[in-house]
Each structure stands twice: as C-alpha cells, then as structure tokens.
DOPAKOL-680367 format. One record per residue: chain; residue number from 1; x, y, z of N, C-alpha, C in turn. Coordinates in nm, 4 decimals. Example, Ala and Ser with C-alpha at 12.3 -4.5 7.8 and 13.67 -1.06 7.14 Angstrom:
<rs>
   cadena   num        n.u        n.v        n.w       ca.u       ca.v       ca.w        c.u        c.v        c.w
        A     1     1.3190    -0.5690     0.7800     1.2300    -0.4500     0.7800     1.3200    -0.3300     0.7800
        A     2     1.2850    -0.2250     0.7080     1.3670    -0.1060     0.7140     1.2900     0.0030     0.7870
</rs>
This chain:
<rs>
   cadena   num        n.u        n.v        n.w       ca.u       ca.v       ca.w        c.u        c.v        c.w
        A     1    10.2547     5.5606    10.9738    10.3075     5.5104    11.0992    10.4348     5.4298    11.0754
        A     2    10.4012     5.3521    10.9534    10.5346     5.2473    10.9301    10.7020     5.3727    10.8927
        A     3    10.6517     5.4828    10.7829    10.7557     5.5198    10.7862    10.8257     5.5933    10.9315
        A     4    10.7461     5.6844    11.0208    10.7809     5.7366    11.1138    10.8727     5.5979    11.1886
        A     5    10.8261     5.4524    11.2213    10.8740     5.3995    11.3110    10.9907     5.3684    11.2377
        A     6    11.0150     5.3454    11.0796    11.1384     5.2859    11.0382    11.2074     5.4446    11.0593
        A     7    11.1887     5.5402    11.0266    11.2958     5.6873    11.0447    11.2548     5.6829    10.8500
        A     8    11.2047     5.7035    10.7713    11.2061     5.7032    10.6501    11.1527     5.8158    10.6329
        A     9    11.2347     5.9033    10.5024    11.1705     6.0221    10.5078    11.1024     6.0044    10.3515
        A    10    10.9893     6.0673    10.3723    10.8864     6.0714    10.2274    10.8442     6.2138    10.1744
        A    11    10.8346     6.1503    10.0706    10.8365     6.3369     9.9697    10.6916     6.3829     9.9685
        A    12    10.6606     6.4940     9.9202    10.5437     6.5166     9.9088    10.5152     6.5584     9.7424
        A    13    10.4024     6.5746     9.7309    10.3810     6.5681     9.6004    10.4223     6.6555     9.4995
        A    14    10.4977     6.7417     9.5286    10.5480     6.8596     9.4715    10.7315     6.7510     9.4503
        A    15    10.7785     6.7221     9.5384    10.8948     6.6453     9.5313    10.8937     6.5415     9.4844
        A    16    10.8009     6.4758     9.4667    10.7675     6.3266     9.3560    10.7976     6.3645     9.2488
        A    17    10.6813     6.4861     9.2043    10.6618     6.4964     9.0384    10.7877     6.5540     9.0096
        A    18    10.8491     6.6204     9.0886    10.9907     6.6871     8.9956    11.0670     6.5684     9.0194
        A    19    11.0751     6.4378     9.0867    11.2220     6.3308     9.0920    11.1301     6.2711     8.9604
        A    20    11.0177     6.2213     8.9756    10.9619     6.1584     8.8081    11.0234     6.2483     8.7475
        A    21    10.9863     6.3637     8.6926    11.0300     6.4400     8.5649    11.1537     6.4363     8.5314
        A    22    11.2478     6.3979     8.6749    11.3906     6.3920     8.6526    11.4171     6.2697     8.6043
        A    23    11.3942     6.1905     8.6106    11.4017     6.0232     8.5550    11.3417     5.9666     8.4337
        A    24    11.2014     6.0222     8.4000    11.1137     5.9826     8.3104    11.1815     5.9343     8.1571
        A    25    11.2656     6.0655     8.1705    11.2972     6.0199     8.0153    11.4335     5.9302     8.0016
        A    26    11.4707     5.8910     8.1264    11.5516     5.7388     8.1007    11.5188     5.6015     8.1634
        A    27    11.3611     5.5918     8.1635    11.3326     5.4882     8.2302    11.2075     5.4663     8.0864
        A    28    11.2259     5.3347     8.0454    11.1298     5.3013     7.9602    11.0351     5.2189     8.0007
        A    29    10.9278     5.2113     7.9260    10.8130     5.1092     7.9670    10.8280     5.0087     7.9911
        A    30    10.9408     4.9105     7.9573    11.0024     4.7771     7.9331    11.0723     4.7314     8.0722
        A    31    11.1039     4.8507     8.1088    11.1975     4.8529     8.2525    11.1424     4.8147     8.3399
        A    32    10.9963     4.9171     8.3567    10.9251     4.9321     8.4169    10.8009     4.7862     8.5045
        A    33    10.7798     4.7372     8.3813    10.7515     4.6430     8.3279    10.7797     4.5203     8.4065
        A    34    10.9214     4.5115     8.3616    11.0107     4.4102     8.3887    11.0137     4.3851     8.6030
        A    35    11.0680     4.5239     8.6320    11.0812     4.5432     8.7276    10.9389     4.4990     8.8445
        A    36    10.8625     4.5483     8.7988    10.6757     4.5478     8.8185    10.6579     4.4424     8.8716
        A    37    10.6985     4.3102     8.7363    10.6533     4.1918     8.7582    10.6863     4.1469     8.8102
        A    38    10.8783     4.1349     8.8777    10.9468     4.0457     8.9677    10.9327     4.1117     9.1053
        A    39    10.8806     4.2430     9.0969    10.8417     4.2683     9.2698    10.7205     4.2309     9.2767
        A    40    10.6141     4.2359     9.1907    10.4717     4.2026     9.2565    10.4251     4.0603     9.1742
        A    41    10.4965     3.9790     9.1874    10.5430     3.8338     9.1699    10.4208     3.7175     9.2666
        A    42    10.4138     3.7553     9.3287    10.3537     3.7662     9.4311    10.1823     3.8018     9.4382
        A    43    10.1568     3.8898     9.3783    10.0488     3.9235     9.3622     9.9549     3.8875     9.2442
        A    44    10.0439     3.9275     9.1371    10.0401     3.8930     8.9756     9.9853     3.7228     8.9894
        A    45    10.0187     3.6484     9.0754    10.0025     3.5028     9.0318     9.9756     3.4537     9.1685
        A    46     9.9049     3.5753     9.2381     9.7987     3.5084     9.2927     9.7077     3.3904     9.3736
        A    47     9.7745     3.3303     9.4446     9.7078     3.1942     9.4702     9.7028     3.0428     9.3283
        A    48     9.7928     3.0827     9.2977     9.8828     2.9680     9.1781     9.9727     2.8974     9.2547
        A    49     9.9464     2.7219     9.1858    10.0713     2.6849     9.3303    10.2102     2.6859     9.3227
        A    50    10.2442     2.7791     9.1965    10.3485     2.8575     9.1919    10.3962     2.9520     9.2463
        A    51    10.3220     3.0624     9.2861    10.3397     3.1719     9.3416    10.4009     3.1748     9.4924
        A    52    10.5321     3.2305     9.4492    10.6237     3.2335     9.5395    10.5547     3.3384     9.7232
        A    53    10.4768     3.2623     9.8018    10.4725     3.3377     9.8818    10.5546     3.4648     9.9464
        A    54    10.4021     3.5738    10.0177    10.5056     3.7234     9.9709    10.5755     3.7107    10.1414
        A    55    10.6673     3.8052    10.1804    10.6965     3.7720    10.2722    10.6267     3.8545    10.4126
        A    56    10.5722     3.9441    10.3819    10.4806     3.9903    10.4883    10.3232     4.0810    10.4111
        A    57    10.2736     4.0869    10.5084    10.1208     4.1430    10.4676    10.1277     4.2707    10.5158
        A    58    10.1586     4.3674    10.5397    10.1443     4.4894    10.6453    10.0186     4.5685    10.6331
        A    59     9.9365     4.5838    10.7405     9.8318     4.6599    10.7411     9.8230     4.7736    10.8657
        A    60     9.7683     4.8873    10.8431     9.7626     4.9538    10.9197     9.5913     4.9334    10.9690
        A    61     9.5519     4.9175    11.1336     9.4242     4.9019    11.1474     9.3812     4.9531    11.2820
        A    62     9.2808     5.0114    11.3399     9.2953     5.0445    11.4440     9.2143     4.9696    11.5455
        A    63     9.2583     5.0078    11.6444     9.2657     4.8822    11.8002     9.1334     4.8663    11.8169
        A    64     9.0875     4.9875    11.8058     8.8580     4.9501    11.8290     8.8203     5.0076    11.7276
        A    65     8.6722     4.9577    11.6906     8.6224     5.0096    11.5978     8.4503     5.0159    11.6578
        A    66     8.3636     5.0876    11.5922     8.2349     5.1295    11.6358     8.1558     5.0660    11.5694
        A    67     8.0354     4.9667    11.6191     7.9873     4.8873    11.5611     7.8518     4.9323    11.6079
        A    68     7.7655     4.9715    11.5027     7.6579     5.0529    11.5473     7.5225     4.9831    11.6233
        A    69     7.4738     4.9815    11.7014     7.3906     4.8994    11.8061     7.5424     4.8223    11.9344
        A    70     7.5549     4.8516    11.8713     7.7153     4.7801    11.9772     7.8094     4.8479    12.0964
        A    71     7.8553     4.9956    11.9527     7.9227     5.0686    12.0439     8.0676     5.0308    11.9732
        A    72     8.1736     5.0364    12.1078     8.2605     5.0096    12.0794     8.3215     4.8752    12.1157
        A    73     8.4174     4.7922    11.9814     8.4802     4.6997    12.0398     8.5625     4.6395    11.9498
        A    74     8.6870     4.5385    11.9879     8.8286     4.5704    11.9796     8.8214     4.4806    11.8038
        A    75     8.8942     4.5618    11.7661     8.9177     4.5295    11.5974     8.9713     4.3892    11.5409
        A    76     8.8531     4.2882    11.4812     8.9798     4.1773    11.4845     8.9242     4.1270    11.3074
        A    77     9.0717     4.0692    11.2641     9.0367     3.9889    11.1272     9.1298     3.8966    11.1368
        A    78     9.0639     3.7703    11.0157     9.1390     3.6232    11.0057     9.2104     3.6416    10.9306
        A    79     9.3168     3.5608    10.8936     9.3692     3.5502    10.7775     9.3110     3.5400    10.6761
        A    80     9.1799     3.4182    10.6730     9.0774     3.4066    10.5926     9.0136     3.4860    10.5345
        A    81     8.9866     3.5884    10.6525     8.8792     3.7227    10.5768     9.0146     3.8367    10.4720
        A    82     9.1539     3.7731    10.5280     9.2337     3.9056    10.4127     9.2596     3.8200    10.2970
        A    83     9.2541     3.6812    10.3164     9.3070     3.6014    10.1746     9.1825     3.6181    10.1257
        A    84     9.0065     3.6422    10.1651     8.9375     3.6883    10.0806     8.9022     3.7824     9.9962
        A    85     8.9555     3.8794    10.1013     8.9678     4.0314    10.0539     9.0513     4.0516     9.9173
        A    86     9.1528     3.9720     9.9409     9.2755     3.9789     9.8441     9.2326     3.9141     9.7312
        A    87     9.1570     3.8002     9.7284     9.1182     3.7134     9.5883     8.9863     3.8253     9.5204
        A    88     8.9452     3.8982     9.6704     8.8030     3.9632     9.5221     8.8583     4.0673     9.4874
        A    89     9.0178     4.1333     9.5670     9.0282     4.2464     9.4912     9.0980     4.2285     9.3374
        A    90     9.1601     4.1099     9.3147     9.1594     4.0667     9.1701     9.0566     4.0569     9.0518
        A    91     8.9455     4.0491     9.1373     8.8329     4.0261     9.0256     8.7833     4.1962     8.9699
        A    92     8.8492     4.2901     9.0262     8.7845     4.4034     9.0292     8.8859     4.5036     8.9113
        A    93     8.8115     4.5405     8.7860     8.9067     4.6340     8.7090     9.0256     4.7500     8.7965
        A    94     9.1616     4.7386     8.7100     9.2071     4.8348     8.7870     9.1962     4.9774     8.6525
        A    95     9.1890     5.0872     8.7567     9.1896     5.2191     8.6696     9.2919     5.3119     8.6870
        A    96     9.3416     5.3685     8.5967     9.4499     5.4797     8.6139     9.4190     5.5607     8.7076
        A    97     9.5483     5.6215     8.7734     9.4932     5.7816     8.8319     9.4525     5.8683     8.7305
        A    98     9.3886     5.9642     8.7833     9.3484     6.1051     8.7245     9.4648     6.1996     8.7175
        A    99     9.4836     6.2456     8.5308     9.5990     6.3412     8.6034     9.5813     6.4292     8.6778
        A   100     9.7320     6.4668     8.7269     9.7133     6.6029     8.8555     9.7590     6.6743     8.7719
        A   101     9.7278     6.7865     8.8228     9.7915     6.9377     8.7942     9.8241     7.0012     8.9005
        A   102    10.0120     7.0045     8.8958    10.0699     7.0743     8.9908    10.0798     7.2272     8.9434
        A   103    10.0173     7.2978     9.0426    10.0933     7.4564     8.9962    10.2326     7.4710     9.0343
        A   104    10.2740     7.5742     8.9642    10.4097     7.5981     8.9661    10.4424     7.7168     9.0634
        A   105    10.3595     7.7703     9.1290    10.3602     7.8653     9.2471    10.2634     7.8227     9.3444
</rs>
C-alpha cells in the first residue's frame, strides 16, 4: 500500500536476483556491515538511553478485525503493546533465509 501511495516502483524476484548478481561482487561484507549498522541504529540499540530515536514506526493494519465470540470490531493497539512487541522480538534468534532457486526459464 505504502509503495502504491508513494508512486514507487518494486521489482520482483526475478529482477532482485539479477540487480544482486549485478553488484555482489563489488559490495563487500564490511560495507555492508557498516552501512547495516548506521541505518538500523535504531534498532541495534534498542531501548539504550543512547539510542537515537527512529523517526517513524510504519505499520500496515486493518480497520476491523474478527474476534471470535465477538464478531467483528474496529482494530486498535498502544504504543505500549508495539514497544512490547518490539523488545520480545529481540529476545528471539534471528535465522537466515532459505536459499531460492530461480529458474532460468
């Protein structure tokens, strides 16, 4: 939704892996790295009273939701319940993707 409303056009997965393959071998781990840490600056450090607050949260969520014995009714969260969300998703291992295999036809 966010890209449609900004006009942003996005690749699909066939156009990813060939702009990676086009780049890969002049972008090193170090770069990568480097780059990583000063954008997710923010995340990395976490509720430290260093950590430079991020400047927006963006979520996509929808207007009702179905609450079973309930039915339907209108979608709401605190800040509280996402700064919780956000502290346990730190506690949780992160795992690589799985490679893909693009065919070539």
């Amino acid at each position: 939704m966010e890209t449609d409303a900004l006009g942003h056009k996005v690749m699909d997965k066939r156009q990813g892996h060939e702009s990676l393959l086009a780049v890969a071998g002049a972008v090193t781990l170090e770069e990568v790295n480097f780059v990583g840490a000063k954008v997710l600056e923010f995340i990395a450090e976490f509720a430290k009273p260093t950590t430079p607050l991020p400047a927006a949260i963006v979520a996509c969520v929808p207007k009702k939701v179905h609450i079973e014995g309930a039915g339907e009714t209108r979608f709401k969260i605190s800040s509280i319940e996402i700064t919780d969300a956000s502290k346990a998703g730190l506690d949780e291992p992160i795992q690589p993707e799985p490679e893909i295999f693009l065919p070539s036809t």
